[in-house]
C-alpha positions in Angstrom: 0.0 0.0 0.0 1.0 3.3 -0.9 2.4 6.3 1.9 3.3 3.7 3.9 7.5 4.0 4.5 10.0 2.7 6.9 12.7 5.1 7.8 14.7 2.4 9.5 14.8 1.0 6.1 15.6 3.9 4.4 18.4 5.3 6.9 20.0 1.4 6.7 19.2 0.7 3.2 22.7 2.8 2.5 24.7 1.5 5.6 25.0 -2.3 5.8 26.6 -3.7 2.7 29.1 -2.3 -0.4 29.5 -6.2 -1.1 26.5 -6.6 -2.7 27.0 -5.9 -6.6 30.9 -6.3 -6.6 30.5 -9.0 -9.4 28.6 -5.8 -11.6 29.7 -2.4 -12.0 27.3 -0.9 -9.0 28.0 -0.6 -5.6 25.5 -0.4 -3.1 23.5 -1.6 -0.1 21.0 -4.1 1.1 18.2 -2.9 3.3 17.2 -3.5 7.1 14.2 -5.9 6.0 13.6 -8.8 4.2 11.7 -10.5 1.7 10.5 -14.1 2.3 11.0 -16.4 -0.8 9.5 -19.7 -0.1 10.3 -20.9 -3.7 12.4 -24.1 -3.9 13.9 -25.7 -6.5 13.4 -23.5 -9.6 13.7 -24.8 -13.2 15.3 -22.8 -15.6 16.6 -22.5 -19.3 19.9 -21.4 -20.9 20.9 -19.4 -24.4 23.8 -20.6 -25.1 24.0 -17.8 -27.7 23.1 -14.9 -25.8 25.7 -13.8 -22.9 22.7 -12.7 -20.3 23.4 -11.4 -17.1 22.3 -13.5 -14.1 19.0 -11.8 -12.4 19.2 -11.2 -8.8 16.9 -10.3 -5.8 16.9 -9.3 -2.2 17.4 -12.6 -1.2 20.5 -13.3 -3.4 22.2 -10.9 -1.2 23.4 -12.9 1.9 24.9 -15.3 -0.9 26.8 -12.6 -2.0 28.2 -11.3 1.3 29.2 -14.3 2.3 30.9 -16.3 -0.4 30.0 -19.9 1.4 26.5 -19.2 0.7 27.0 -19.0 -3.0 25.1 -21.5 -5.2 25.2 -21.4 -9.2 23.5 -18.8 -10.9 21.6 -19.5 -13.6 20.7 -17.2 -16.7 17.0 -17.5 -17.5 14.2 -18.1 -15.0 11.2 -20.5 -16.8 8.5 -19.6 -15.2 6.3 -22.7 -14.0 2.7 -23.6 -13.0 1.3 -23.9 -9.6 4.5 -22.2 -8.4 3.5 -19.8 -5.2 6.4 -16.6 -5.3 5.9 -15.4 -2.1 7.1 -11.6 -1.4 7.0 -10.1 2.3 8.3 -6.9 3.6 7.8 -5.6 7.6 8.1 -2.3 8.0 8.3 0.4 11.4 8.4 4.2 10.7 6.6 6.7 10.1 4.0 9.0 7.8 2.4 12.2 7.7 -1.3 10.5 8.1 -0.4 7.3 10.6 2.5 8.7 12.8 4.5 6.4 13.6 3.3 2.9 12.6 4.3 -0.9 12.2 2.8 -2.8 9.2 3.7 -6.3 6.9 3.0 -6.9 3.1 2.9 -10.2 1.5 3.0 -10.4 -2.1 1.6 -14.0 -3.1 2.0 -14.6 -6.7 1.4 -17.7 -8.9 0.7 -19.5 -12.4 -2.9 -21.3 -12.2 -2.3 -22.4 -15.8 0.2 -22.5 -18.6 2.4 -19.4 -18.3 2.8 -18.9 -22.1 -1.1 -18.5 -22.1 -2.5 -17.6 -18.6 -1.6 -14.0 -17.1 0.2 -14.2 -13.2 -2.3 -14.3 -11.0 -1.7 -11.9 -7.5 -2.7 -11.5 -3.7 -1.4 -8.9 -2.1 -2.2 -8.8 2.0 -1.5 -7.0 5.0 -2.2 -5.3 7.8 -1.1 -2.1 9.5 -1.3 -0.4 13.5 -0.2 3.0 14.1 0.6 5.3 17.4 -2.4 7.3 16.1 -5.0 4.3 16.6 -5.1 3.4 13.7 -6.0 -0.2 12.4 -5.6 -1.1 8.6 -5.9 -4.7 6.9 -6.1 -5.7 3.3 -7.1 -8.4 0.9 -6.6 -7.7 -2.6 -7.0 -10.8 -5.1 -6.7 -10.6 -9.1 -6.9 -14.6 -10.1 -7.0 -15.5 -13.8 -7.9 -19.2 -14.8 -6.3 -21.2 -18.1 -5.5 -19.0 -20.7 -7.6 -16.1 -18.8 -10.8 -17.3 -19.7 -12.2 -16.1 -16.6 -11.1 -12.9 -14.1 -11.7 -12.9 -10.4 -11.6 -9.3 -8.7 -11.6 -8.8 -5.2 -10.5 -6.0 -3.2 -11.7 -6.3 0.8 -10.5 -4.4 3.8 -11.1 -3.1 7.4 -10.4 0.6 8.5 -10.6 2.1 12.1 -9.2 5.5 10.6 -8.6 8.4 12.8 -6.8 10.9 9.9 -7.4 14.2 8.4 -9.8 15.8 5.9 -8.7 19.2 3.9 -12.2 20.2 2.2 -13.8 19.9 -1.5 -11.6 20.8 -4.6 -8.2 20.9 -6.0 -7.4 24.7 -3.9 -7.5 23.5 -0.3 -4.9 24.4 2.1 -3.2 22.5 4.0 -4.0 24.4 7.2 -7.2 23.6 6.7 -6.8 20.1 7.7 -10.0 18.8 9.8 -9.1 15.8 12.1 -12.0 13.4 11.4 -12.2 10.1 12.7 -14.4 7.0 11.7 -14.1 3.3 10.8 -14.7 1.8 7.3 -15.7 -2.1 5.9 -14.5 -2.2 2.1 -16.1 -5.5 0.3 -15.6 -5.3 -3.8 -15.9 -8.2 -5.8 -16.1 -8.9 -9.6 -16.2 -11.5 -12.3 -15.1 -11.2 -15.7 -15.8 -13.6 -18.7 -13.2 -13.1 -21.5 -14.8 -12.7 -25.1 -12.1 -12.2 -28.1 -9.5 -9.8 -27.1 -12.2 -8.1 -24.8 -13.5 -8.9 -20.9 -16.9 -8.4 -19.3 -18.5 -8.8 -16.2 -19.9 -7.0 -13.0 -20.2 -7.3 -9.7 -21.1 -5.9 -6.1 -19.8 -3.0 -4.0 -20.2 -2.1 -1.1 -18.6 0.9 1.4 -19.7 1.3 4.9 -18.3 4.5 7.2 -19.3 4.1 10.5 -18.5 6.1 13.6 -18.1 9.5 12.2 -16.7 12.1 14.1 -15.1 15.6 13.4 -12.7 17.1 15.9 -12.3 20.4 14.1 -14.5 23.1 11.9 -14.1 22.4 8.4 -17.2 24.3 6.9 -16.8 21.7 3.7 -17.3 18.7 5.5 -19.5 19.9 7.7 -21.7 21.4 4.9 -21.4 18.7 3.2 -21.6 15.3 5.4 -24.6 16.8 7.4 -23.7 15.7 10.6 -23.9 11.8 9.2 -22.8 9.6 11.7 -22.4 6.4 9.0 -23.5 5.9 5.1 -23.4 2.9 3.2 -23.2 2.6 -0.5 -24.1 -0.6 -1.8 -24.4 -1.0 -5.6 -24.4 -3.5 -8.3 -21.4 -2.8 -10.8 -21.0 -3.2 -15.2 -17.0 -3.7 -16.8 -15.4 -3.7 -19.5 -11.5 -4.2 -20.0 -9.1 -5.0 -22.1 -6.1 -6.0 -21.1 -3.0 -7.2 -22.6 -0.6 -7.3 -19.4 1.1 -10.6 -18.3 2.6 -9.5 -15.2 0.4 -7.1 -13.3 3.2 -6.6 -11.0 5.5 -5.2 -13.2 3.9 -4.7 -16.6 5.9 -4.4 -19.5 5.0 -3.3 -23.2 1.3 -3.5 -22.8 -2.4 -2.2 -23.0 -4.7 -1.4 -20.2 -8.0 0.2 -20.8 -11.1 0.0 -18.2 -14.5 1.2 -18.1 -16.4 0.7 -14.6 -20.5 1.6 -13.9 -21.6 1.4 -10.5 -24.9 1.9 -9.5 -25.9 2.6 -5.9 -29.5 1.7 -4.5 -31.4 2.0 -1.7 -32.9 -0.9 -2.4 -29.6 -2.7 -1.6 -29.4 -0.5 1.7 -27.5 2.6 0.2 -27.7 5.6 2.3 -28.9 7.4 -1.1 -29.4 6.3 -4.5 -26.0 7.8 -6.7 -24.2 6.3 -9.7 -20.4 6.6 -10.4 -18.2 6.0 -13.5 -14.7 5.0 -13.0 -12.3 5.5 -16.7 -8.7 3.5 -16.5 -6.2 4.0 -18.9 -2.5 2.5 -18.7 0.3 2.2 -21.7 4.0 0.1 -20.9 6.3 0.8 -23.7 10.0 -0.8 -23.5 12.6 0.8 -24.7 15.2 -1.2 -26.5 17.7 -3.2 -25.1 17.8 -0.9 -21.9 14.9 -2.7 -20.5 14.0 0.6 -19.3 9.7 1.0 -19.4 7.9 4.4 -20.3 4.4 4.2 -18.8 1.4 5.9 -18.7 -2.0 6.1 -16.4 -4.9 7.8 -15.8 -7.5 7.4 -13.4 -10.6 9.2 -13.4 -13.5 9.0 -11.4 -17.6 10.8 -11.5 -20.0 11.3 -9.3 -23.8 11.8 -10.9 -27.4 10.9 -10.2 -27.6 11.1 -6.6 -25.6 12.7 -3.7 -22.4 10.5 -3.0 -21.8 10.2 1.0 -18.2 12.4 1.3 -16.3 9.6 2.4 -16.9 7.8 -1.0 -16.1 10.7 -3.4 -13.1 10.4 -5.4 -10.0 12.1 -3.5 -6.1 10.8 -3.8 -4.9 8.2 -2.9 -8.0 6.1 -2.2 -7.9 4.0 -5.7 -7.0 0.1 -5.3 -3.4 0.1 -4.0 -3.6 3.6 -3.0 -1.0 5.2 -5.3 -2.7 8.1 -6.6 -0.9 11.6 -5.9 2.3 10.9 -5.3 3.7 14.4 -3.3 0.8 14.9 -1.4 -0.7 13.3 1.7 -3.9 11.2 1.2 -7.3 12.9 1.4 -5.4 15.9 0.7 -7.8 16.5 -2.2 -11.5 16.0 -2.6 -14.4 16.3 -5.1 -17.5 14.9 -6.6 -15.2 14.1 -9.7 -11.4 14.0 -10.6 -9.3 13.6 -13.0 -5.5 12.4 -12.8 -2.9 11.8 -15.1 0.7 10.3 -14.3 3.6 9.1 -16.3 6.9 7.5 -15.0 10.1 6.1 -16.2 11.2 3.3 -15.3 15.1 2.1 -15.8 17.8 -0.4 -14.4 20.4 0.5 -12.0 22.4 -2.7 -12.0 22.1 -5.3 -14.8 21.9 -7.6 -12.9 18.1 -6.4 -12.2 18.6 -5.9 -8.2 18.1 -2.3 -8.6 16.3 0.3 -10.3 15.5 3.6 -10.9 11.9 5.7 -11.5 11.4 9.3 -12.3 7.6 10.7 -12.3 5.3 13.7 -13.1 1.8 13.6 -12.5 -1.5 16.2 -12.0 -5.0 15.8 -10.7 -7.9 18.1 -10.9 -10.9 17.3 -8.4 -14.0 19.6 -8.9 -15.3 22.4 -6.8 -18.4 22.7 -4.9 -21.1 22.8 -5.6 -20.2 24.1 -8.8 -18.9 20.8 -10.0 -16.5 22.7 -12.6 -12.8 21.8 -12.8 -10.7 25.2 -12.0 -7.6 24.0 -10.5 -4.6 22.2 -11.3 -2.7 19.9 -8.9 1.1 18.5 -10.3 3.2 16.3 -8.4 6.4 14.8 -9.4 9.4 12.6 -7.9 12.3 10.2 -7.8 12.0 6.6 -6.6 14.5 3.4 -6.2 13.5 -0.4 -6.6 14.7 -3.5 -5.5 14.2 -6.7 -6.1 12.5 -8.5 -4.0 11.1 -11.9 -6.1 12.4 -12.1 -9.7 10.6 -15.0 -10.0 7.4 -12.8 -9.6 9.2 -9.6 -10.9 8.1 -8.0 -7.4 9.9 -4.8 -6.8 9.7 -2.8 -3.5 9.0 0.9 -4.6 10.2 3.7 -3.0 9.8 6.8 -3.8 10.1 10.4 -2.7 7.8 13.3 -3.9 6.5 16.5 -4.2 3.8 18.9 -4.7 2.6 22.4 -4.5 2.0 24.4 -1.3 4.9 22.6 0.4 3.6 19.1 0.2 6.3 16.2 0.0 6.6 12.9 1.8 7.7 8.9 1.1 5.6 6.6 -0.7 5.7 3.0 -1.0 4.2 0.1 -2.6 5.1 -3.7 -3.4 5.0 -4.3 -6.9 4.9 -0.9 -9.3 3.0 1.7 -9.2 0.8 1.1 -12.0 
């Protein structure tokens, strides 16, 4: 999950070890945490006319430092069916919205089917307690069956949330931060059916906020939220995709295009009847021999037909693995729609794949109210490292440092990329 950083990690990550790459070019470090691979005996495949370099991750590292540990490396990994490439990183430090905190996050990937046919399929789990009360765990599933006939969505988690809310629109200051506290169930689930190059299905959703409370004056929310003490929005969903990644957690020359209708009833137990439009967009292109990636994403969310509770309109950092907005806290923007765009290169430190390197602009527009028109511009940009954590699952751990306007910067984190 995104925002989420250890700065024991970072201030080791540069400390411990100038051992690690001595057999590349690159000097460098290995961080304080580690990344569980349960994998066992891996099959693999060699060209003997191609000199490749050998691919490492985190946990090729001890074999490194200490030469006794060393086993042979192999060139090319074959990836295999029924496989599990497990990824886990512990973290303790700190964030602007949780304070100082303590949190896990598994990776779990596998191959249900033939690999050359059937895209990875990925669970990533965890859980999370801050100083600042609060409680987060997550359950986020995206399973594909042989030759991705069939695509299981699920994204489930708990919130007890004490954290901050900065008004409606893409102009809010920062000292207008509202302490707001309240707890929050999260239960989506999908099916799609793949039809030619295409992939339909629907679903249910449901959000329920519970225990709202405001600790400060922001006329916004109050205006807005009406003294609610909990609203639930429970609606029945339509999608379309197409999709032509085969590693979701690190995509690589490839298509991704999504449009998502959700329809919210009282008749299902909503607080209000409101519909909502989510628009995807993401391109991977890879550039040459460098391996470097150039990608693209937008994310765009709308509000019509109803009054959304404020807890469910769109705002950064609230899409699925919370990545939205890079350079500004979460919440930190706010609206009945928005509108985001982001784009980030992606390139290799070390050839030996250990390491890399991102760069990344993006800007988000949320719309005022209750004018619902789009008047201001939010950019963010930043610098980020990754390391290898399973290159059997291409898992990187993401870190990255950005910025916005009004003085807004911070650490962000994720397991797998970004987008």
């Amino acid at each position: 999950m995104c925002g989420r950083i250890s700065v024991c990690f970072i201030v080791c990550f540069f400390i411990i070890s100038v051992k690690v790459l001595s057999q590349d070019s690159f000097r460098t470090n290995i961080p304080l945490a580690f990344a569980i691979d349960f994998s066992d005996t891996i099959s693999y495949e060699r060209d003997a006319h191609k000199a490749t370099v050998p691919q490492k991750d985190i946990m090729d590292v001890p074999k490194i430092i200490i030469p006794s540990l060393k086993t042979k490396i192999i060139d090319t990994i074959k990836p295999q069916k029924g496989r599990l490439l497990p990824s886990f990183f512990p973290a303790v430090g700190y964030t602007q919205v949780s304070g100082w905190l303590a949190s896990g996050t598994a990776n779990f990937s596998i191959y249900t089917a033939n690999p050359d046919s059937t895209n990875l399929s990925v669970v990533q789990t965890g859980g999370e307690f801050s100083l600042r009360h609060q409680i987060i765990t997550w359950f986020i599933t995206n399973f594909w069956t042989d030759k991705n006939k069939v695509n299981f969505i699920g994204d489930c988690r708990y919130y007890i949330y004490p954290s901050y809310t900065y008004g409606l629109g893409a102009n809010t200051s920062l000292l207008n931060a509202d302490p707001v506290n309240y707890s929050y169930l999260k239960v989506y689930e999908e099916v799609l059916r793949h039809f030619g190059s295409f992939y339909i299905g629907g679903g249910y959703y449901l959000d329920y906020h519970y225990n709202i409370t405001e600790l400060g004056e922001n006329v916004d929310f109050e205006e807005y939220n009406q003294g609610a003490v909990s609203t639930t929005s429970s609606g029945l969903v339509a999608h379309f995709m197409y999709d032509t990644r085969k590693n979701m957690n690190n995509p690589k020359e490839a298509w991704y295009f999504s449009i998502l209708y959700r329809y919210n009833s009282t008749l299902l137990g909503s607080t209000n009847n409101w519909q909502y439009i989510l628009l995807k967009a993401n391109r991977y292109f890879t550039l040459g021999k460098s391996k470097s990636v150039l990608a693209f994403w937008s994310w765009n969310e709308f509000t019509f037909g109803g009054k959304a509770p404020y807890f469910d309109l769109p705002s950064n950092g609230w899409d699925t693995y919370g990545n939205t907005g890079r350079g500004y806290i979460q919440s930190r923007f706010r609206g009945q729609n928005m509108v985001y765009l982001e784009s980030e290169y992606r390139f290799p430190i070390t050839k030996n794949g250990l390491f890399g390197g991102v760069v990344f602009i993006n800007c988000e527009s949320e719309s005022q109210w209750p004018s619902g028109k789009f008047e201001y511009l939010a950019p963010g940009e930043g610098v980020g490292l990754r390391v290898k954590m399973n290159k059997h699952s291409d898992v990187n751990l993401c870190i990255d440092y950005g910025f916005g306007i009004m003085g807004s910067k911070g650490f962000f984190f994720n397991l797998g990329e970004v987008f």
